[in-house]
C-alpha positions as CSV (number, residue, x, y, z in Angstrom):
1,X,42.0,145.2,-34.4
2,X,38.8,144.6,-36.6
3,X,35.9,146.3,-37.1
4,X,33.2,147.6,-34.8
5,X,30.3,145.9,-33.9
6,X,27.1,146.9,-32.3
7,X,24.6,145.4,-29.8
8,X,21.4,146.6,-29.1
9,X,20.2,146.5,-25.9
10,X,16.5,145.9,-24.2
11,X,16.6,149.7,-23.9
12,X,17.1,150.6,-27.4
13,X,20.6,151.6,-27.3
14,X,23.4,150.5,-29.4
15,X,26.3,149.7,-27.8
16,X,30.0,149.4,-30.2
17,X,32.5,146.4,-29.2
18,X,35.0,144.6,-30.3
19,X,35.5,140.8,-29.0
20,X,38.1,138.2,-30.0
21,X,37.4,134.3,-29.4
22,X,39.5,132.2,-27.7
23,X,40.0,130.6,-24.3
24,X,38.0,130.6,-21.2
25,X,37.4,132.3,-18.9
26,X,36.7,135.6,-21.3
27,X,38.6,138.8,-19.9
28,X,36.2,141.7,-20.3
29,X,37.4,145.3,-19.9
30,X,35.0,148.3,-18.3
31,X,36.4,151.5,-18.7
32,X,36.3,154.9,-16.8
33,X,34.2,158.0,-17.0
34,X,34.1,159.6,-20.8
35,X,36.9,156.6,-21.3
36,X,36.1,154.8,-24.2
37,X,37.4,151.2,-25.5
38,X,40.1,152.6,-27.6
39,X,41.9,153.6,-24.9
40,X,45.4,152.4,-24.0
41,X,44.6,150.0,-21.5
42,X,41.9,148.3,-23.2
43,X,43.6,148.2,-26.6
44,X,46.7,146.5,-24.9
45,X,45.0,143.5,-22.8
46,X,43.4,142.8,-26.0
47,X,46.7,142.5,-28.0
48,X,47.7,140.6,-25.4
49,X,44.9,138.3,-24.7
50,X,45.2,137.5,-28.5
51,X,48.9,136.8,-28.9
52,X,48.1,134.3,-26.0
53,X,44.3,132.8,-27.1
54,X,42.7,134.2,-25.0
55,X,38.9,135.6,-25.0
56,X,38.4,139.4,-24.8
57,X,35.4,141.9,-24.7
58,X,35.6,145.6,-25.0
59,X,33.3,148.1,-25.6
60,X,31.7,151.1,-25.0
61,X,29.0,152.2,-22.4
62,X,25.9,154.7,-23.8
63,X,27.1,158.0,-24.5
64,X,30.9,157.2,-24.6
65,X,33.2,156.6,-27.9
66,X,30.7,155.3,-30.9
67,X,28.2,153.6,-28.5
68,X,24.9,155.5,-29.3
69,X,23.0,158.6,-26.7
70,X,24.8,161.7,-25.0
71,X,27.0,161.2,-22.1
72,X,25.2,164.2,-20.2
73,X,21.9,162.1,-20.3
74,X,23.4,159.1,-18.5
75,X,24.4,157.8,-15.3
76,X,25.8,154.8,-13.4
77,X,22.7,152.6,-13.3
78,X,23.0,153.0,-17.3
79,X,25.9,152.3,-17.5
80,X,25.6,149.1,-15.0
81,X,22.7,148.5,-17.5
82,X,25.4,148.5,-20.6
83,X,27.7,146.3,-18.7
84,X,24.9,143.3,-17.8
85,X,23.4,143.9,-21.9
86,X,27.1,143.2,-23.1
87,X,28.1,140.0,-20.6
88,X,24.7,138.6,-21.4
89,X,24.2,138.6,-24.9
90,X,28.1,138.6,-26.2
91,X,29.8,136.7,-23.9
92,X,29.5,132.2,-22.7
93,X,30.9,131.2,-19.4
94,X,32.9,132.4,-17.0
95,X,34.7,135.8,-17.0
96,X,37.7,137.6,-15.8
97,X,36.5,141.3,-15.1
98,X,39.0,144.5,-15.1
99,X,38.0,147.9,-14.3
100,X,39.1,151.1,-14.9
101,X,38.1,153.9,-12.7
102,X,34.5,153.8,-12.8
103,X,34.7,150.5,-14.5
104,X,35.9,149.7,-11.1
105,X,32.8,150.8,-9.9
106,X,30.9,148.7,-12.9
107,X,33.3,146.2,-11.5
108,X,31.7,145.6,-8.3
109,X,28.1,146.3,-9.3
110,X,28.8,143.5,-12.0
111,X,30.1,141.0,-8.9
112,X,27.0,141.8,-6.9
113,X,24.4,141.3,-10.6
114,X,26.0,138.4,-11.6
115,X,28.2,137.1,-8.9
116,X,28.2,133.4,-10.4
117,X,29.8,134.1,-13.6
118,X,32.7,136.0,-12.2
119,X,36.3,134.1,-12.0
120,X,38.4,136.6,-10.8
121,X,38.5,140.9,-10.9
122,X,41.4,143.4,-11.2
123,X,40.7,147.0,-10.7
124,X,42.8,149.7,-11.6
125,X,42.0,153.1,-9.6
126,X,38.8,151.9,-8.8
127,X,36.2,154.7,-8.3
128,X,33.1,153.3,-6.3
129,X,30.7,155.6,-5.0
130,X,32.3,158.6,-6.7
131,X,29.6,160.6,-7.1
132,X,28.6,160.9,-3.8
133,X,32.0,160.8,-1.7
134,X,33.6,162.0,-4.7
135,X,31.7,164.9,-6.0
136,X,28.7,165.6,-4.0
137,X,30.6,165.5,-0.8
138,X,32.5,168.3,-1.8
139,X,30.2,170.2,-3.9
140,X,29.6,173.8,-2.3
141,X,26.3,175.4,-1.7
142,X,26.5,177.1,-4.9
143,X,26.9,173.9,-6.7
144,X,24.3,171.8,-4.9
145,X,21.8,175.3,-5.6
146,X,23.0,174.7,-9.4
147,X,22.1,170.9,-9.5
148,X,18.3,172.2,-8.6
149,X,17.9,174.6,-11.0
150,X,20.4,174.4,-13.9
151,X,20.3,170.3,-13.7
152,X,23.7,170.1,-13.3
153,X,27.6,171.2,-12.2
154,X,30.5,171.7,-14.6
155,X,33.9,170.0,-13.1
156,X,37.0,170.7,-14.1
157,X,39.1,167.2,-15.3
158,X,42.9,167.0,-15.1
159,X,42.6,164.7,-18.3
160,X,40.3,165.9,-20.4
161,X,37.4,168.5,-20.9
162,X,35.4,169.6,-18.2
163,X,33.0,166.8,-16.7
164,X,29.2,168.0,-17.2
165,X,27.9,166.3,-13.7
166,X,23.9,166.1,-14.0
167,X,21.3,165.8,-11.4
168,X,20.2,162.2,-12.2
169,X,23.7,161.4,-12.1
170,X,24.2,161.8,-8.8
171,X,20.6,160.6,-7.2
172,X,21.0,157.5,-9.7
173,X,24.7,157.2,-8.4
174,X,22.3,157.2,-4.6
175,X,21.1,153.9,-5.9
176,X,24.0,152.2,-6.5
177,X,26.4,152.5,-4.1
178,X,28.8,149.7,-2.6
179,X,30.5,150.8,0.1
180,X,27.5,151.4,2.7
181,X,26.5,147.1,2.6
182,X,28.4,144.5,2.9
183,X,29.9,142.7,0.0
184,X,31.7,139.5,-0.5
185,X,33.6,138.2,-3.4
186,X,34.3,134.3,-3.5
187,X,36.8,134.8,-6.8
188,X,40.7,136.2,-7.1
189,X,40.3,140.0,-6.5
190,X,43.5,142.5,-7.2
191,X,43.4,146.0,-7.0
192,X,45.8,148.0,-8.0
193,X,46.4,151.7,-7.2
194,X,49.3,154.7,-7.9
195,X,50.5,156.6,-5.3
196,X,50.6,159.9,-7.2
197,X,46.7,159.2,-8.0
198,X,45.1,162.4,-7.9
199,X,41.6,161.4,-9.4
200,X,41.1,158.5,-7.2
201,X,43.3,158.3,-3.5
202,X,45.1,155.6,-2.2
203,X,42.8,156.1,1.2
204,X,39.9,155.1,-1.4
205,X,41.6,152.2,-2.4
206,X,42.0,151.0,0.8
207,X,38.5,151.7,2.3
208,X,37.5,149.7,-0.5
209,X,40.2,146.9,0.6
210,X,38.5,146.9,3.7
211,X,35.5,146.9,3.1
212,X,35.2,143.8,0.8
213,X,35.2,140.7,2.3
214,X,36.4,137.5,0.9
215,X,39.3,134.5,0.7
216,X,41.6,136.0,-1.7
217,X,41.7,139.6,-2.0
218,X,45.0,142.1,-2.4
219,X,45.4,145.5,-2.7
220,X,48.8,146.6,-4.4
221,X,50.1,150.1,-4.7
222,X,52.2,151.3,-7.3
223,X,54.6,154.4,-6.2
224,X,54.4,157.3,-8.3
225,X,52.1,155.9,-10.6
226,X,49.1,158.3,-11.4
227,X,45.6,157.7,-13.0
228,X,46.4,157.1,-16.6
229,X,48.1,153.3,-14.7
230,X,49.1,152.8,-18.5
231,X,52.9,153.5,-19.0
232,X,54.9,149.7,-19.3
233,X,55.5,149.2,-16.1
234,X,52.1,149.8,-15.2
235,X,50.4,147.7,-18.0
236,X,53.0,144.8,-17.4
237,X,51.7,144.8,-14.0
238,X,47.7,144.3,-15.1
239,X,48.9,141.8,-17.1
240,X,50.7,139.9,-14.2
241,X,47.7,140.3,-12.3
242,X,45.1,139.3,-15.2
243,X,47.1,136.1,-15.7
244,X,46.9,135.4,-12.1
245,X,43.3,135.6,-12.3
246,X,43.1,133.6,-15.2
247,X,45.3,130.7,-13.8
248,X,43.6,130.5,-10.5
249,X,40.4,130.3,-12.5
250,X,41.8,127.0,-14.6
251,X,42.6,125.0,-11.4
């Protein structure tokens, strides 16, 4: 799939993508938490945005795959910081944004930063807000105590390794929340959703349904699909739903 490249950003770190040319609008892929761009979803809308000619951006956020800094010492606002760096400096035109998780998240901060650039979104499992209806919600006393004097909470993760939650994690997460103000997307917007999610709930997915406002938004759910989204039927769906986008965008 080529080799690596790496941007620096205004913040001094060096973030590793890979991006193929070819038609606009450019589909850009933000992955989830400790997700990085090798991961099955991105790898496969970028073999199949080249087998059609289309242009593709992947990459990796600060602290995640062989992007530079330590995952413990960033948060969302980084990460949003990442997302802008990359669009900005690798990427002309118009763009075609999907989101995985908390790249779902990235998603929707991305359509309120740059709002004008944006030709359609598809989210799978979006996670905005995580951190605070997520994981602070539902911390216990214990936990919250810990976040004051350890710095941070260890979480279990039914995917990988335990989840290091710090401190500035959750106050940046504070900052950057999206479902407490309105927000309206003039572009194609499809998010998709398993019913057997246990990371991210369908009742999530549809507070954030209802919550967005705009002309052409869908939510679809996906029975027993779970968080990975990636098995065929599940990647031949974002595909459907990225061409879609795509489509709509060239009319």
């Amino acid at each position: 799939m080529g080799q690596t490249q790496f941007l620096k950003t205004e913040q001094g770190r060096q973030l590793a993508y890979h991006k193929t040319d070819g038609t606009s609008p450019t589909v850009v892929f933000l992955g989830g938490l400790k997700s990085d761009m090798e991961g099955t979803k991105a790898v496969h809308l970028e073999a199949w945005c080249r087998a059609r000619g289309q242009a593709f951006l992947r990459f990796d956020y600060s602290g995640h795959g062989e992007s530079s800094e330590t995952f413990t010492d960033g948060c969302i606002g980084d990460w949003h910081e990442d997302t802008l760096a990359a669009i900005d400096q690798l990427v002309d035109g118009p763009l075609v944004v999907v989101g995985s998780s908390m790249g779902g998240w990235q998603a929707l901060l991305l359509a309120k930063a740059r709002a004008e650039r944006i030709a359609g979104m598809v989210t799978i499992a979006a996670a905005p807000d995580f951190t605070e209806d997520g994981y602070f919600a539902n911390f216990t006393d214990v936990q919250k105590q810990a976040l004051d004097t350890i710095g941070h909470v260890e979480l279990p993760s039914d995917y990988m390794e335990p989840y290091i939650i710090t401190k500035r994690m959750i106050e940046d997460g504070r900052r950057r929340l999206i479902l407490r103000d309105p927000l309206h997307m003039d572009f194609p917007v499809r998010f998709l959703q398993g019913t057997e999610d246990t990371a991210v709930s369908v009742a999530t997915a549809r507070r954030l349904f209802d919550h967005v406002t705009g002309g052409d938004i869908q939510l679809l759910t996906a029975k027993g699909k779970d968080h990975r989204f990636s098995d065929d039927a599940c990647l031949a769906l974002i595909e459907q739903k990225v061409a879609e986008c795509i489509a709509l965008a060239q009319t």
